[in-house]
N, C-alpha and C positions, 0 to 999 in steps of 0.2 A: 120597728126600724129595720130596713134591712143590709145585709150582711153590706155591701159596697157602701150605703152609708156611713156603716158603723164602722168600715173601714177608712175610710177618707178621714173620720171624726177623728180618729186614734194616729191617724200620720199630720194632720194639722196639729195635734195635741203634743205630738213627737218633736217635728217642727221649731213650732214655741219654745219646747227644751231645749233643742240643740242653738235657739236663738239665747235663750237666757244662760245656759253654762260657761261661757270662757268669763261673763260679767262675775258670776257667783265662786266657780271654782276654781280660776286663776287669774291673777292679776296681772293683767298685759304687759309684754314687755313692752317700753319706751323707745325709740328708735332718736337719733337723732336727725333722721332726713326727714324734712319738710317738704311737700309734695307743691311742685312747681304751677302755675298755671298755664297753659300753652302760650306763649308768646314768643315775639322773635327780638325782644330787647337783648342784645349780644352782651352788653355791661351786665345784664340783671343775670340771667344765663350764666355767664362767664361768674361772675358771685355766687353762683348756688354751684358750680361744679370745683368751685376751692373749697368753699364749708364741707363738700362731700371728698375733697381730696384730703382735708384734713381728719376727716374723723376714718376716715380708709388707712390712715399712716399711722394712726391712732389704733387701731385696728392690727395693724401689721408691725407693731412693734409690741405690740400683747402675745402675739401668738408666738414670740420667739421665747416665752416662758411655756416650760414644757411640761410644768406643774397645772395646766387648766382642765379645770373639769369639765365634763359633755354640756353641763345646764349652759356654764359662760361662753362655752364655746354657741350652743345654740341660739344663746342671745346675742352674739356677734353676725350670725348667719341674718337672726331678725332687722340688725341692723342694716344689712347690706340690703337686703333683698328690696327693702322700698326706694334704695340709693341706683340699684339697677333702672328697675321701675322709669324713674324720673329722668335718670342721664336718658333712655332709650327713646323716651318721648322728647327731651328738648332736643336731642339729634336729629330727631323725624321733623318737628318745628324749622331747627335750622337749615338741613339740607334744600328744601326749595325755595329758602330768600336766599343761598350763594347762589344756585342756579339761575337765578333772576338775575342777581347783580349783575354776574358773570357776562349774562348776554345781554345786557343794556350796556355794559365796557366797552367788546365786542361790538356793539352799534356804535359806540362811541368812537371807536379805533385808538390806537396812541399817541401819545403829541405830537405835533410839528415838532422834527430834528430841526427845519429849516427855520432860521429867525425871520427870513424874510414872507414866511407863510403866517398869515393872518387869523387868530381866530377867537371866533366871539366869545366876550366872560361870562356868558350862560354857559358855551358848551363848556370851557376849562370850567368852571364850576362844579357843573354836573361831574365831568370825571371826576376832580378832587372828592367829593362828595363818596362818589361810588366808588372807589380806588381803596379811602377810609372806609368803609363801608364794607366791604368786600373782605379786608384784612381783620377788620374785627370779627368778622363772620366766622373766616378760617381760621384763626386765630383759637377763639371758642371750639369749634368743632375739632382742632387738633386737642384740645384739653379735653372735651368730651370725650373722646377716643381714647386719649388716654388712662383717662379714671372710669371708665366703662374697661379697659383689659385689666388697669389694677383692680377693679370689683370681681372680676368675673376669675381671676387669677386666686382671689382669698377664697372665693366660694369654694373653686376648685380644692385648696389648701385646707379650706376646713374642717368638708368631707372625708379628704384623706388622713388628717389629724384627728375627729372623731371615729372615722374604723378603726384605725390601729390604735386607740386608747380600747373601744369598746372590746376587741381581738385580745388588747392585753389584761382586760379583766374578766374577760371567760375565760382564757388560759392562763389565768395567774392559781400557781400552783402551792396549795397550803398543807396541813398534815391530813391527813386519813380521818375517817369520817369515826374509825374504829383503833388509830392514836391512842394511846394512854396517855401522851406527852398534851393530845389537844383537850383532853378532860381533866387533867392536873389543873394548865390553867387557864380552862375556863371555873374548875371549884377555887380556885385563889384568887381570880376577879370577882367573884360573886359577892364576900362582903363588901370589899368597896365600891360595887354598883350599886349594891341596895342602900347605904349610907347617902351616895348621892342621888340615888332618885327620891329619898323619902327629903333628902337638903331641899330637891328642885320643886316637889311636890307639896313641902312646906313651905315656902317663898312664894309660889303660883297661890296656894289656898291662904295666904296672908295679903300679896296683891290683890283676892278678887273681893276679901273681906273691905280692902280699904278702899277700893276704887268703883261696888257693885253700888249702883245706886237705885230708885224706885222707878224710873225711866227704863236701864238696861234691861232689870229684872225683868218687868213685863215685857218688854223687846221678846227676852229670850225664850219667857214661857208661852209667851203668843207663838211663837216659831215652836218650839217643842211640843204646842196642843197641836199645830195645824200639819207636823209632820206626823205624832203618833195618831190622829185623826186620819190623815191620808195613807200612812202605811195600813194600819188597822182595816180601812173599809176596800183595798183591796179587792179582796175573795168575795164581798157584794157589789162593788161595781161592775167585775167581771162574771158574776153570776146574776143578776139584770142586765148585762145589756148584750149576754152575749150569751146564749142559753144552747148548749150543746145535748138536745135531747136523747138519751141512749136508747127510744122507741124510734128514733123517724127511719124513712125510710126512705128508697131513690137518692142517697148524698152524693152529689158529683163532688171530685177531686178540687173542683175550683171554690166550693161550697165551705170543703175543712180546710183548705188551706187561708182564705179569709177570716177563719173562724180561729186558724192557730194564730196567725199575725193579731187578731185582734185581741186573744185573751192574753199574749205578751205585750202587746202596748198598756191594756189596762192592770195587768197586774205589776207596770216596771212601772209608766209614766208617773203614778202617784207617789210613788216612794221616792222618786228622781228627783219631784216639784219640794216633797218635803223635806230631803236633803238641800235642798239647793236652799230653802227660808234658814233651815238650823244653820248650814254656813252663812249667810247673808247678817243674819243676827250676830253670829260669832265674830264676823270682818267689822262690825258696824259697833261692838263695843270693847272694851279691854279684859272682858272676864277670862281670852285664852294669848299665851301670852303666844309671842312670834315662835320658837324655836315650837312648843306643844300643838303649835296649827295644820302642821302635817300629818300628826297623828289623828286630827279631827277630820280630815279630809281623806286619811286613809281608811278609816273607821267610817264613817256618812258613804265613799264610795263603794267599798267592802260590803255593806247594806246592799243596799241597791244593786251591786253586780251580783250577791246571793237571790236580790229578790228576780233578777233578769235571768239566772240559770234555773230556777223552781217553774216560774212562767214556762220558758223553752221548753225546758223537759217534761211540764207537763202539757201544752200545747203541741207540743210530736208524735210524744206515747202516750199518753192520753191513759194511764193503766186503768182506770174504773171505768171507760167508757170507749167501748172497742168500735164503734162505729165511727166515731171520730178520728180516729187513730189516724195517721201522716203513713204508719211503716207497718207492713206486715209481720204482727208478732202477737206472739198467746200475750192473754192478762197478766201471768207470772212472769211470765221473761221482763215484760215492760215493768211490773213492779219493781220488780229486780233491778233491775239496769237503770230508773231515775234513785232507786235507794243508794247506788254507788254512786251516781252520776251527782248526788247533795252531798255524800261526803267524802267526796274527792274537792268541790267545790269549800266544803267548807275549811276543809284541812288545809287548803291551797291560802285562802283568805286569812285564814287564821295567822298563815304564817309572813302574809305582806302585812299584816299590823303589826304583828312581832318586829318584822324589818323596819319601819317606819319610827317604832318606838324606840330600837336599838340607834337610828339616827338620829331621833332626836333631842334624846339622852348621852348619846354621844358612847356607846358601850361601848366596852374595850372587842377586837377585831375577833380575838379566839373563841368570844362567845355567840357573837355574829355568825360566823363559820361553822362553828355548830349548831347553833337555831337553825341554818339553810341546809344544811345536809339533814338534821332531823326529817324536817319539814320533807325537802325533796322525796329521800327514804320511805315515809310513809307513805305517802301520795303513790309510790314509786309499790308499793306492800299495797295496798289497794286496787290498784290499776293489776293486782298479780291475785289478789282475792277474787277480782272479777271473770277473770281468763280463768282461772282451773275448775270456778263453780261453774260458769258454761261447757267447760269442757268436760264435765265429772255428770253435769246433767243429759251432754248428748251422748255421754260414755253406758249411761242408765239406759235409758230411753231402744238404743241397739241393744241392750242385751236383755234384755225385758221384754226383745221383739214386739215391743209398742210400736203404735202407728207414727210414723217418722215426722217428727216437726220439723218444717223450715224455717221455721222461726228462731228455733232453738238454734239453729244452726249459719242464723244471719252473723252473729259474730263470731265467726269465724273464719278461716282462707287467709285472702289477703292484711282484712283489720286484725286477725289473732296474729298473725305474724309481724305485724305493725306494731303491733302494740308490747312484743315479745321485745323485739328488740328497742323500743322505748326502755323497757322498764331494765334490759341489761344495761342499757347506756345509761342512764339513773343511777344506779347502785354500783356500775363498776366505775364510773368516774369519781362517783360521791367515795368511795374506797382507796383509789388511787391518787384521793388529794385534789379532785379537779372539781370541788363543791361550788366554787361560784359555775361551770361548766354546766353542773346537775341541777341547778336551780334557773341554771338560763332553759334547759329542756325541758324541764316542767312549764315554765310559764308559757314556752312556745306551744308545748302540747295542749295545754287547757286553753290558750290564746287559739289556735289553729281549727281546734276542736268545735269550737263557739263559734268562729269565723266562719266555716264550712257551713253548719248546721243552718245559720243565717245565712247564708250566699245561696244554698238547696231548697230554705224554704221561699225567698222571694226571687228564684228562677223560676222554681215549681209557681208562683202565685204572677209571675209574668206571662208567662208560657200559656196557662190557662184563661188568665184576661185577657189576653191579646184571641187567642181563640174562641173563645164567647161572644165579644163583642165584633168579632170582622165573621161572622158565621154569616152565611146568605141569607137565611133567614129570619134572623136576631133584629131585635129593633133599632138598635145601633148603626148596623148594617146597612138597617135599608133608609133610616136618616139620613146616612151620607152619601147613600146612592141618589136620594133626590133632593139632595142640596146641591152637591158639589159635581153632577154629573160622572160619577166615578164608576166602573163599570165592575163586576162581581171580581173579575180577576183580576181586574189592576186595584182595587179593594184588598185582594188575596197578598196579592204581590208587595202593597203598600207596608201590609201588618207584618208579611214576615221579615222588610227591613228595618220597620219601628221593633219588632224581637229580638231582632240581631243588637240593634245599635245599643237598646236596652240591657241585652244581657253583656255585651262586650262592655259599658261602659262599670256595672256590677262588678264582673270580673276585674277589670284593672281597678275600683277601690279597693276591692277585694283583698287584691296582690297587694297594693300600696299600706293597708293596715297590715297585714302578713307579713312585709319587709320592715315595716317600721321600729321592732326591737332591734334588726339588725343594723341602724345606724341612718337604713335609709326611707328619709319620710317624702311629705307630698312636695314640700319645699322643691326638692331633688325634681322629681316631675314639674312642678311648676316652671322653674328655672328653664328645662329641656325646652316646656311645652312654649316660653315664654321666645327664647331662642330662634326656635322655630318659626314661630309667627310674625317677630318681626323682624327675622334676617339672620343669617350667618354668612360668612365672609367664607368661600371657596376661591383661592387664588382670586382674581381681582374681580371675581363675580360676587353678588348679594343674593342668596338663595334666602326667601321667604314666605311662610303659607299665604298668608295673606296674600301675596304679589301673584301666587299664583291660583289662589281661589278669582281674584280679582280679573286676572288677567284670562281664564278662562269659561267667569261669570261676560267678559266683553267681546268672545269669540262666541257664547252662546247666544248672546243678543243680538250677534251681526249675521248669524246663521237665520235665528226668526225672523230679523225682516228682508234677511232676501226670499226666505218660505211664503212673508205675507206677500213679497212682491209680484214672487213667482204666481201664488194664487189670484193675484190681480188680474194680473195677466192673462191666466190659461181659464180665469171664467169672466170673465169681466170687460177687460180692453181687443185681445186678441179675436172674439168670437166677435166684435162688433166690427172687427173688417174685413177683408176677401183675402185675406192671405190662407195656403192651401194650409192643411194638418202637419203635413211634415214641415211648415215654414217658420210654422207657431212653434212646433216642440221645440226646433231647433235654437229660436229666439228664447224660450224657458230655459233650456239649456246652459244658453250661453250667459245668460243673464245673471244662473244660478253658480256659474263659473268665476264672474265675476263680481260676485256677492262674496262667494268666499277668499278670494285673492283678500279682496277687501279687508273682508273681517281677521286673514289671515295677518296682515301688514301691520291693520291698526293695534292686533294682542301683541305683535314681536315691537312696536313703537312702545306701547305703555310698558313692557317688562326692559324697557331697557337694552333688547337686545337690536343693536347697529347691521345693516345689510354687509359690512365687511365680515362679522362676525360669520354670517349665514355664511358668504361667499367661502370663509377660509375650511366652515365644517361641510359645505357643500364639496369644494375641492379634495377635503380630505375621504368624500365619501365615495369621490366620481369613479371609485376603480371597482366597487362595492355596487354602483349602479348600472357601470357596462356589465358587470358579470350577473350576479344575482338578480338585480332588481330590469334588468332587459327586457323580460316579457311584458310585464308591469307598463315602463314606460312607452313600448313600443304601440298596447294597448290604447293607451292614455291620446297616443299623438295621433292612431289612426282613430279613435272618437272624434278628436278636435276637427280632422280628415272630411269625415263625414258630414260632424256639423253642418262644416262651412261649402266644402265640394256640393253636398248631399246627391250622392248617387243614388242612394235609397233617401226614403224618407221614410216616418212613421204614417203606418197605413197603406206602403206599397207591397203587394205581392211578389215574394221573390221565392228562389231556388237557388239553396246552396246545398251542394252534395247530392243526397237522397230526401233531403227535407224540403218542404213548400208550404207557406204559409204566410202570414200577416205580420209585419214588423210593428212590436207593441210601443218598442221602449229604445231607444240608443242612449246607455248609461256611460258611464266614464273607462271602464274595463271590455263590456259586453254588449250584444245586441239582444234584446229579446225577439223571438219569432213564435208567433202562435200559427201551430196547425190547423187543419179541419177540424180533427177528431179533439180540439182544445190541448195538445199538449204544446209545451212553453219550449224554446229549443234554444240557448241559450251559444250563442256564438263569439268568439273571440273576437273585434273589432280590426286586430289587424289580417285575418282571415278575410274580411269582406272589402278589405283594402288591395291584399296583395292577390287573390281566390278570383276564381270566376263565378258571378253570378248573374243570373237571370236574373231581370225586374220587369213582370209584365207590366205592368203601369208606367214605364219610367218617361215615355212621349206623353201618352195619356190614358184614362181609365175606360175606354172604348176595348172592348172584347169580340172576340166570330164568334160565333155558334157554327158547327158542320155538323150537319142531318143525313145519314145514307139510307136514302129509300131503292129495294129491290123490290120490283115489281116483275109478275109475267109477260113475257115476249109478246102477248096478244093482245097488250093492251096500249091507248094513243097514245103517245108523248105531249105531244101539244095538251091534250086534257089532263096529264096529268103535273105538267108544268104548273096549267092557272091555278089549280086545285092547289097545290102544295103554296104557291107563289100568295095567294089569298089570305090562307091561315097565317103566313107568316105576317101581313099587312094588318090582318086582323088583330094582332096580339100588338097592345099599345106600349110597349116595352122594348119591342124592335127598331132602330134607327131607321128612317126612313130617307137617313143618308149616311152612309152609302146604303140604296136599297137593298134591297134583299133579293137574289137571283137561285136561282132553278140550270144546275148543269147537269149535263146529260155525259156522265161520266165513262159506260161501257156496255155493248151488244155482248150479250152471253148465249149461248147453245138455247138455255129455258129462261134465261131473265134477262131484263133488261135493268141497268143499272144509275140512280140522280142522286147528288147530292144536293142540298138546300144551307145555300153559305149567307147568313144573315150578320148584323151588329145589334150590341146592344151596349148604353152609353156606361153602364160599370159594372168591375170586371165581378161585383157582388154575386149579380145576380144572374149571372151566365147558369148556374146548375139549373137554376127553377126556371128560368124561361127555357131552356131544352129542355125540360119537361115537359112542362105546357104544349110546347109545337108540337112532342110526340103525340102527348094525346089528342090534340087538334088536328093533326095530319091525319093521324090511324083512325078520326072517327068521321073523316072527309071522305075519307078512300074508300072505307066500308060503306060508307051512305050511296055510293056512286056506283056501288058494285066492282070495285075493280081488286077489294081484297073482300074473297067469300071464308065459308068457314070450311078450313080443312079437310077431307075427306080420310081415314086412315089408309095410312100406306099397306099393300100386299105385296108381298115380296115372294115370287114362285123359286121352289126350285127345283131345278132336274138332272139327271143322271143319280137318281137314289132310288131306283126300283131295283137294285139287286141288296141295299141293304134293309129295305122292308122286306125284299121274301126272307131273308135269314132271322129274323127277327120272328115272322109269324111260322117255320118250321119250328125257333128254337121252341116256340108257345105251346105246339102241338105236341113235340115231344114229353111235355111234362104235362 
């Protein structure tokens, strides 16, 4: 089996758990709101928003006791949040049958003031009808409104009321953790807590004597085989099916991280499933009485979060098997570091069973306060055994001038100094009396610690799949490339927003388990996220995601088919008639201009937003448009300019400035021009409005060619007229209207001077047929004798016989 197998197997397996736990390990809370079915019955409606306005005033006259605990308070939050739910959706139901009514009224108009106006008892009817109709609508929806702001108003209140309970019992301040006043008396509770726990413990083993029957029994030993079976086989499950050989070799990073995830899911999932039967048995008979049920679920969870940090810690550091390893570290160090990392975990556990049993025994408060500060303190002594043995080991190592580990030295920096001031805030709160404070920092540290460790390894195990699988040459890869038509880099581009979205959406659980001791849980998010989606009220606006997923899912729709239209057009309709290139662009253009008005009008119609509305933000803008936005619109207007005037068109050659070249494109801002040499010359629009420019084409695409032949003064004119006059006749690319003439330009001292002024019908191909003519001229002339081959020039010169004789004295002297 391999590894992505075996990993899919173990998050289905994961799955399953997280489907079977709130059945097994809490029993739901009961809401009293009943979830509506959409309809637009206003009586039925208006009856389900009083059941929820009475159990909301029920709600809001509990909270004025200021004795509530966070649990009752939490279950009041439960209750709201499905009362939310249900007003937001009957409001969404009723809001378009008023709008209905509303404008069939409106059709209707108001009654005749006049008696003597006459009118049929269909239409009085009909109003009566819609009038009733219409009042009941509003009617409901003002009550909806209203117990939708009292819901939203407690929720607010409850939050605020569970912080400051939770703020008052981290900062509820008791005696010192090292008190003689708090060890007096917790040894003076001690007899009367063990009197009553052996009372409660006799009572419980006398109920389970009277009430165990031959049914529960095997219930419960069937559950107790099939948990210590499932814990038990563990360390074989996870050694068959997930085999980390300490010889392989080549292990990519995406290889051990499938291989960490998966020896935690097999070594946690079984002891989860088997916790979850021993409670399931336990709820399912009377052998544990209610108040002792917590301790069995502190104890069954306590399990299983031990057996989920042995997993982790050894699926990271991996100490016997250093190929595998997650983190750059010697065998010792990792040894080291999961041996504290178990008993920090277990000293931690140990002492949330102590808590669980101190509540459900009901211990007196002084010895509670001391089990938490014990407990803290050590965890707090641990966390400080760890730091000065790393620090004592890299203290060796430098002075032993041993080869320098960086291993040794990964905890250290910022986590030593992290962890330094942990463990002062530990002990000096747990000292100063602030022991529930020192026990809230502990659970955060070990909470925070797990959390990360898990957040790092399934980024690391994102990160890496996502780059495997969108590899180019991966087989995944190239599946999608010849399914889906997808191209290597928009492939590229695909995976790194499924990466992003993936890892952002990790992070914010993340955060959300991270905030949750502090009061605030997903509820808090949901509520926001709920908000958001379907509306919040900004002055007399409705701002909602939805409206504007919606409303900009209908601006992209309106955008494709004026693109399909467009393409109809410029390969399809347009090339089947004789209208010129720049007539056609012009009509794409403008077509494409009014595809977006279009699409623009219809998204501001569905959101709601009225053309006075634009009018008054357009007027608020127009001083922001004459200054800033100027160039912009002036752009804008000399495009529409051109469209319609078309002084150029695409495809005509122009000249503006120092540039010449080809008009590709007339966009909305710019014009594009291609050169000879292909470069793009990108001109302002109202440049070619307000500028001066050349368009040779702009009557039509009829170009001269001008030929200048210098010939010798010795030679006929008339002959060399027909000659020249021929070749141009001869080249089937010459108009032969207007024909092609031979002037006799200029008498020179040694030549005689013609030009040869021809047409050709476009202005394309004006370079290459002046080509052609030259060489067709030049090999006319030669054939005729009237252009021979050069002879070299000799050029005399005289008056330098007196600096030759100086020259051959100065020779002779030396």
């Amino acid at each position: 089996m391999s590894y992505l197998r075996r990993f899919w197997l173990c998050s289905f397996l994961i799955l399953s758990l997280i489907g079977l736990t709130p059945n097994a390990f809490g029993a739901g809370v009961e809401t009293s709101a009943t979830t509506i079915a959409p309809t637009v019955d206003a009586k039925t409606i208006r009856s389900s928003f009083e059941k929820y306005k009475a159990t909301l005033d029920t709600i809001e006259k509990a909270l004025t006791n200021d004795t509530l605990s966070d649990s009752q308070m939490q279950n009041a939050r439960e209750q709201i949040s499905p009362i939310v739910d249900d007003i937001q959706l009957s409001l969404t139901t009723i809001t378009p049958r008023i709008t209905t009514t509303k404008a069939r009224l409106d059709q209707l108009g108001p009654k005749p003031k006049d008696a003597t106006t006459e009118e049929s008892p269909e239409v009085a009817n009909e109003r009566t009808e819609k009038e009733t109709l219409f009042a009941d609508l509003t009617e409901t929806q003002r009550l909806g409104n209203v117990t939708l702001v009292q819901a939203t108003q407690l929720l607010t209140e409850l939050s605020d009321k569970r912080r400051a309970l939770f703020q008052k019992q981290i900062f509820q301040k008791s005696n010192s953790i090292v008190s003689p006043d708090l060890w007096i008396n917790v040894l003076s509770y001690i007899p009367e807590e063990i009197t009553t726990t052996k009372a409660v413990l006799s009572s419980w083993l006398y109920e389970l004597k009277s009430n165990a029957s031959l049914a529960t029994t095997l219930l419960f030993c069937f559950a107790a085989s099939i948990w210590l079976l499932l814990f038990a086989a563990r360390p074989l499950f996870a050694g068959k099916l997930i085999k980390r050989d300490p010889a392989v070799e080549g292990l990519t990073h995406q290889r051990k991280i499938l291989a960490a995830i998966a020896v935690v899911l097999f070594r946690t999932v079984p002891a989860a499933i088997g916790a979850i039967a021993i409670y399931s048995a336990v709820q399912h008979t009377t052998w544990v009485p209610d108040r002792l049920s917590i301790v069995v679920a502190t104890v069954l969870i306590s399990i299983v979060s031990f057996a989920f940090v042995n997993a982790l810690s050894n699926a990271v550091l991996s100490p016997k098997n250093r190929p595998w390893r997650l983190v750059s570290m010697a065998d010792s160090t990792a040894a080291r570091l999961r041996h504290y990392i178990l008993l920090i975990a277990a000293v931690f556990i140990i002492g949330k069973i102590a808590d669980s049993f101190y509540q459900a025994f009901e211990v007196a408060l002084p010895i509670s306060v001391a089990s938490k500060g014990v407990f803290s303190i050590a965890v707090a002594v641990l966390l400080m055994m760890l730091l000065l043995h790393f620090a004592i080991a890299g203290r060796i190592n430098e002075e032993s001038l041993a080869a320098y580990s960086a291993a040794e030295m990964e905890i250290g920096g910022p986590l030593r100094m992290i962890g330094w001031l942990l463990i002062i805030s530990i002990i000096g709160t747990a000292l100063f009396g602030y022991i529930a404070l020192s026990s809230f920092l502990v659970d955060q540290a070990v909470w925070l610690a797990v959390l990360f460790t898990v957040l790092r390894m399934f980024l690391s195990f994102i990160n890496e799949h996502m780059n495997a699988h969108t590899a180019t040459s991966g087989k995944f890869s190239l599946f999608l490339q010849a399914n889906t038509g997808l191209t290597k880099s928009s492939l590229e581009q695909l995976a790194v927003i499924l990466n992003g979205l993936l890892r952002v959406s990790l992070i914010i659980i993340a955060a959300t388990l991270a905030l949750a001791p502090w009061g605030i849980e997903s509820l808090d998010y949901t509520a926001l996220a709920r908000s958001a989606f379907f509306g919040f009220q900004v002055g007399e606006m409705t701002i909602s995601i939805s409206l504007i997923v919606m409303a900009i899912g209908l601006f992209v729709l309106g955008i494709i088919i004026t693109r399909l239209i467009q393409r109809w057009l410029d390969t399809t309709y347009l090339p089947a008639t004789k209208l010129d290139a720049g007539l056609r662009n012009s009509i794409k253009t403008g077509v494409g201009y009014i595809g977006f008005i279009i699409a623009a009008f219809a998204t501001l119609s569905y959101a709601g937003i009225s053309l006075s509305n634009i009018t008054i933000v357009a007027g608020a803008l127009s001083v922001g448009v004459g200054f800033g936005l100027q160039s912009i619109v002036n752009n804008f207007v000399s495009g529409l300019i051109l469209l319609w005037e078309r002084p150029i068109r695409v495809g005509d050659l122009v000249v503006v400035g120092d540039g010449e070249g080809n008009v590709r494109r007339i966009n909305v801002r710019s014009t594009e021009i291609v050169t000879s040499d292909r470069t793009t010359i990108i001109v302002p629009n109202s440049n070619l409005i307000s500028g001066v420019v050349r368009n040779r084409v702009r009557g039509d695409r009829m170009n001269r060619i001008v030929i200048a032949i210098p010939v010798d003064r010795t030679i006929d004119p008339d002959l060399l007229a027909t000659i020249v006059k021929k070749c141009a006749l001869d080249n089937r690319d010459v108009a032969s209207s207007p024909p092609p003439n031979v002037l006799f330009k200029k008498i020179a001292e040694s030549n005689l001077y013609f030009e040869l002024v021809c047409f050709v019908e476009e202005i394309e191909i004006t370079s290459r047929v002046s080509s052609e003519l030259h060489f067709a001229i030049f090999r006319a002339l030669r054939e005729a004798g009237i252009i021979t081959s050069a002879s070299p020039t000799q050029i005399q010169l005289q008056g330098l016989e007196p600096v030759a004789d100086s020259i051959n004295n100065l020779a002779g002297q030396r």
